[in-house]
Each structure stands twice: as C-alpha cells, then as structure tokens.
ZALO-819996 format. One record per residue: x, y, z of N, C-alpha, C, CB in turn. Coordinates in steps of 0.05 Angstrom, whole numbers, plus 5000, padded with zeros to 4 digits. Each point is the difference from the previous one (the first is absolute). Glycine has a CB too. Example, Ala and Ser with C-alpha at 12.3 -4.5 7.8 and 13.67 -1.06 7.14 Angstrom:
  neast  nnorth   nup  caeast  canorth  caup  ceast  cnorth   cup  cbeast  cbnorth  cbup
   5264    4886  5156    4982     5024  5000   5018    5024  5000    4962     4977  5025
   5031    5044  4961    5016     5024  5001   4985    5022  5014    5024     4987  4957
//
This chain:
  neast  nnorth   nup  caeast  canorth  caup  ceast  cnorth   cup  cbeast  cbnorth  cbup
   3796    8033  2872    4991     4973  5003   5001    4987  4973    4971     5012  5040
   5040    4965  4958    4996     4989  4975   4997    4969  5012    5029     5037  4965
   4955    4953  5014    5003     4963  4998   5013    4988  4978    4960     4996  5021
   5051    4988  5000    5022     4976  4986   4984    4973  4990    5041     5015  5035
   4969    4975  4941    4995     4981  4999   5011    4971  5022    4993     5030  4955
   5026    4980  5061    5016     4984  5014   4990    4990  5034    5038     5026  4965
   4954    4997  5043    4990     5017  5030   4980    5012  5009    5032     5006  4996
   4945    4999  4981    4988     5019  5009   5008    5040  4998    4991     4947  5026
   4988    5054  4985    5004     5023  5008   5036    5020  5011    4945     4976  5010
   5063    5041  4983    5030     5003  5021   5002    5034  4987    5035     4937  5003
   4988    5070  5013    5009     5027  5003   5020    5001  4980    4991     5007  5048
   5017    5005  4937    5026     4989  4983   5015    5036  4994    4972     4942  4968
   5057    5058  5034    5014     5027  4993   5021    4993  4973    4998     5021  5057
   4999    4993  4929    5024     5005  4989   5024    4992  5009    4977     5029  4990
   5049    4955  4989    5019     4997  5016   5019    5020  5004    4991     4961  4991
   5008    5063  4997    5015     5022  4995   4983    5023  5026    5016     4986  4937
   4963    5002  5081    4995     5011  5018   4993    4982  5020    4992     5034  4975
   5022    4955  5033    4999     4977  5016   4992    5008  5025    5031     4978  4976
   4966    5010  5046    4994     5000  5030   5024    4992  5015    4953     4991  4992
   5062    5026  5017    5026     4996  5023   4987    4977  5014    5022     5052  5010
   4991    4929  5005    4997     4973  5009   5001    5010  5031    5024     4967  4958
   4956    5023  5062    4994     5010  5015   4985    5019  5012    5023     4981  4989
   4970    5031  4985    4983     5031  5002   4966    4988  5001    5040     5038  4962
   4948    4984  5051    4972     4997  5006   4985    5016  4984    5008     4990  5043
   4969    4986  4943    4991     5012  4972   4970    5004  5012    5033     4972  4956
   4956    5010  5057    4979     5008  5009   4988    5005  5029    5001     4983  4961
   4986    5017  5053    4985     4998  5033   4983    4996  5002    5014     5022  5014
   4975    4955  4996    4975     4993  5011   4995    5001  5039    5002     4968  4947
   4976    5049  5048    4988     5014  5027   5001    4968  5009    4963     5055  4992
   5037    4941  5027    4990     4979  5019   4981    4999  5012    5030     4997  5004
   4956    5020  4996    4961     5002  4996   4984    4983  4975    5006     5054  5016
   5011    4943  4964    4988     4980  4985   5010    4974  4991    4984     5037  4990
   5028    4958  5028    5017     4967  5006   4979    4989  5021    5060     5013  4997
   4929    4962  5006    4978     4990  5017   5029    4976  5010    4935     5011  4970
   5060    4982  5060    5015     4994  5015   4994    4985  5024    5016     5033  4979
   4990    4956  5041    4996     4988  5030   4988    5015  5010    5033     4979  5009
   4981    5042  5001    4998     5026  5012   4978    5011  4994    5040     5004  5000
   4956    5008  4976    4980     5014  4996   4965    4988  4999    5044     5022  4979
   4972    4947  5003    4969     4992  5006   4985    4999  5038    5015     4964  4946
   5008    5029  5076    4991     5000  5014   4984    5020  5018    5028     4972  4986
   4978    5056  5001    4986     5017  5007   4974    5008  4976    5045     5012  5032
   4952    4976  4958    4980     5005  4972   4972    4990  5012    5038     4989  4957
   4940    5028  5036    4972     4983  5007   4996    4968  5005    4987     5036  4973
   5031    4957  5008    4994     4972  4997   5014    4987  5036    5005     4998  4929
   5022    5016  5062    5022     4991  5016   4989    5002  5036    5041     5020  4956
   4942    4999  5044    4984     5007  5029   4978    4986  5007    5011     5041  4994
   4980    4958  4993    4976     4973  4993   5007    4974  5013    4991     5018  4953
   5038    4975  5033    5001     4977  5000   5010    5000  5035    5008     4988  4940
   5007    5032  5069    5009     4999  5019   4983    5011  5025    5039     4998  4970
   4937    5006  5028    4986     5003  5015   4972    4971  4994    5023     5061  5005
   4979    4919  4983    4990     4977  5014   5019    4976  5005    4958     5015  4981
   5059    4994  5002    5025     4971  5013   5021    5005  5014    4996     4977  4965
   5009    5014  5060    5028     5005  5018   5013    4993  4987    4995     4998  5038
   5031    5017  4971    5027     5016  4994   5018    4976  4990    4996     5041  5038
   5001    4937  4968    5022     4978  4993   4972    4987  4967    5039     4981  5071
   4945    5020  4926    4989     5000  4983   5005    4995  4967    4989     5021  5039
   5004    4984  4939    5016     5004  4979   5021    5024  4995    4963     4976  4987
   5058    5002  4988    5022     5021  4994   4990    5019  4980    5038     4969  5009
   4983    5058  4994    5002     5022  4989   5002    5000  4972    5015     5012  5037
   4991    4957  4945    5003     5000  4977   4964    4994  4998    5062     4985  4992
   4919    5006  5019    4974     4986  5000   4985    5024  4996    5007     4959  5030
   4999    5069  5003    4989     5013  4990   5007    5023  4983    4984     4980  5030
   5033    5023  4952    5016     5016  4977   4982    4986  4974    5059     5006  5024
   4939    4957  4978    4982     4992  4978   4964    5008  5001    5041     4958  5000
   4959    5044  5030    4965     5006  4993   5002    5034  4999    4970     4953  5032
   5048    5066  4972    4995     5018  4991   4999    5008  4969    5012     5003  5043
   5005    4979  4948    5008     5008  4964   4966    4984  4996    5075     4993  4982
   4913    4993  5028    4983     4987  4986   4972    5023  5000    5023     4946  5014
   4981    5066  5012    4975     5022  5003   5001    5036  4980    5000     4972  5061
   5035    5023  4941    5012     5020  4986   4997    4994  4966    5034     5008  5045
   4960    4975  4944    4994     4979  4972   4971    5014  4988    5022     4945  5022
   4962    5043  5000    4969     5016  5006   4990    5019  5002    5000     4979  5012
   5010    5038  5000    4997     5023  5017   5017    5030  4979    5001     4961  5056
   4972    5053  4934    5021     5028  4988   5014    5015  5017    4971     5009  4968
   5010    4983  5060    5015     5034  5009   5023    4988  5012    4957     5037  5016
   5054    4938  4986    5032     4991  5009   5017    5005  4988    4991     4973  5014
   5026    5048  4994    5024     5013  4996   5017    4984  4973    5000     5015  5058
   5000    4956  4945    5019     4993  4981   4970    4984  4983    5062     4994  5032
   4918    5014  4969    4985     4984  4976   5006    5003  4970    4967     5004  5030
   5044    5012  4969    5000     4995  4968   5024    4979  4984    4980     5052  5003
   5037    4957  5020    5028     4977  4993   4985    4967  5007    5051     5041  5021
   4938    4956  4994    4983     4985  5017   4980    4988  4973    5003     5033  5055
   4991    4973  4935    4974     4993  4980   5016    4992  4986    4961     5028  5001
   5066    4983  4982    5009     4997  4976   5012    4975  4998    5003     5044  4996
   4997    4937  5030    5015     4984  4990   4983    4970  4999    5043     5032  5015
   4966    4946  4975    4990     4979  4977   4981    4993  5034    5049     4977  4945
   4929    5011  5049    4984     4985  5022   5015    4965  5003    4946     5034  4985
   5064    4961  4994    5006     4968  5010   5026    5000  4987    4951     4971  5002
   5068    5021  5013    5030     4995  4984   5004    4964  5010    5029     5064  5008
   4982    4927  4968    5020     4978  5006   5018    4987  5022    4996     5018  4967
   5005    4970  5043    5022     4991  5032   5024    4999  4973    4968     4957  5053
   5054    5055  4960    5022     5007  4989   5013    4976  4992    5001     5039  5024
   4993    4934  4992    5019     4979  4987   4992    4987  4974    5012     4991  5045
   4957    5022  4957    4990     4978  4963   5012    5020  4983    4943     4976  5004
   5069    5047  4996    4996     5020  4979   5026    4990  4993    4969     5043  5012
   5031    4964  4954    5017     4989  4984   5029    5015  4995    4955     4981  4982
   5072    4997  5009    5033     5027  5005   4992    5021  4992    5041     4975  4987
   4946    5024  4998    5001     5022  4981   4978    5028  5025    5004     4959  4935
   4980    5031  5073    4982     5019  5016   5022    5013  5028    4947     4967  4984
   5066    5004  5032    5021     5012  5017   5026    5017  4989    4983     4960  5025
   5019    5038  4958    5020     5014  4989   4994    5039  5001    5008     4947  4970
   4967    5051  5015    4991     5028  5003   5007    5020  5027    4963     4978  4972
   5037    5004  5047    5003     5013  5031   5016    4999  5004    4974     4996  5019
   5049    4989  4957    5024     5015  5015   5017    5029  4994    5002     4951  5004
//
C-alpha cells in the first residue's frame, strides 16, 4: 500500500514485475458487498417487509436504511466499512473540475 500524492491510497508493482493484463489480482467474497438482494433479506430488509406490502418501497430505499442501521450498529456485518465513511458529502454538481476529476 502506498499513497500518492495524485490518488490517494493504491496498489502499485514494479514495472519489471508487472501484472499480465487480464489477470486476477484480488477476490472479494460477496458476503461483504451490501446489495438489493441482500439488504432484502437483512433484519432491516424483513422489517421493512413485514409492515409494508410488497409493491411498497424500492430495494435501493431499503439497501439505504440498512447501510444507515449498519452505520450505527457494531454487530452489522459491514459496520466498520459503514462508519468509515464521511457523514455529509457534497451533491456532486457543486464540487469543483478539479474534485470531479479525482473520480475519474
């Protein structure tokens, strides 16, 4: 791990040991990706679906009130990624070239 003055945080190799193009450097379980799906089966996600019928709110609504309980909450599976991140961000269109640029 090193930080850039450019990017942040990043992975960086040697160019005399490069990474073949296409090759798979890392894996992430899909147990710790939070999702539609999963929130809908999540405490929250059961909750919600056992006082509001089925045509009710979307799956992106309840994915947002789970990250919000999951924010709060230690014993939620993704709390710690969940805590770490900023409580209030910017609406993307005030932020300045220079801030959109970063994301790209």
């Amino acid at each position: 791990m090193k930080v850039t003055t450019s990017s942040g945080l990043g992975l960086f190799t040697p160019a005399h040991k490069g990474i073949a193009s296409n090759s798979t450097i890392a894996k992430i379980s899909t147990s710790f990706v939070m999702s539609v799906p999963r929130s809908a089966t999540s405490p929250v996600g059961l909750a919600v679906s056992s006082i509001i019928p089925a045509d009710g709110p979307s799956g992106e609504f309840v994915l947002w009130l789970d990250m919000a309980k999951g924010r709060l909450d230690p014993s939620h599976p993704n709390h710690p990624y969940l805590a770490s991140l900023p409580e209030e961000m910017a609406d993307v269109p005030s932020w300045s070239p220079i801030e959109r640029e970063k994301l790209r």
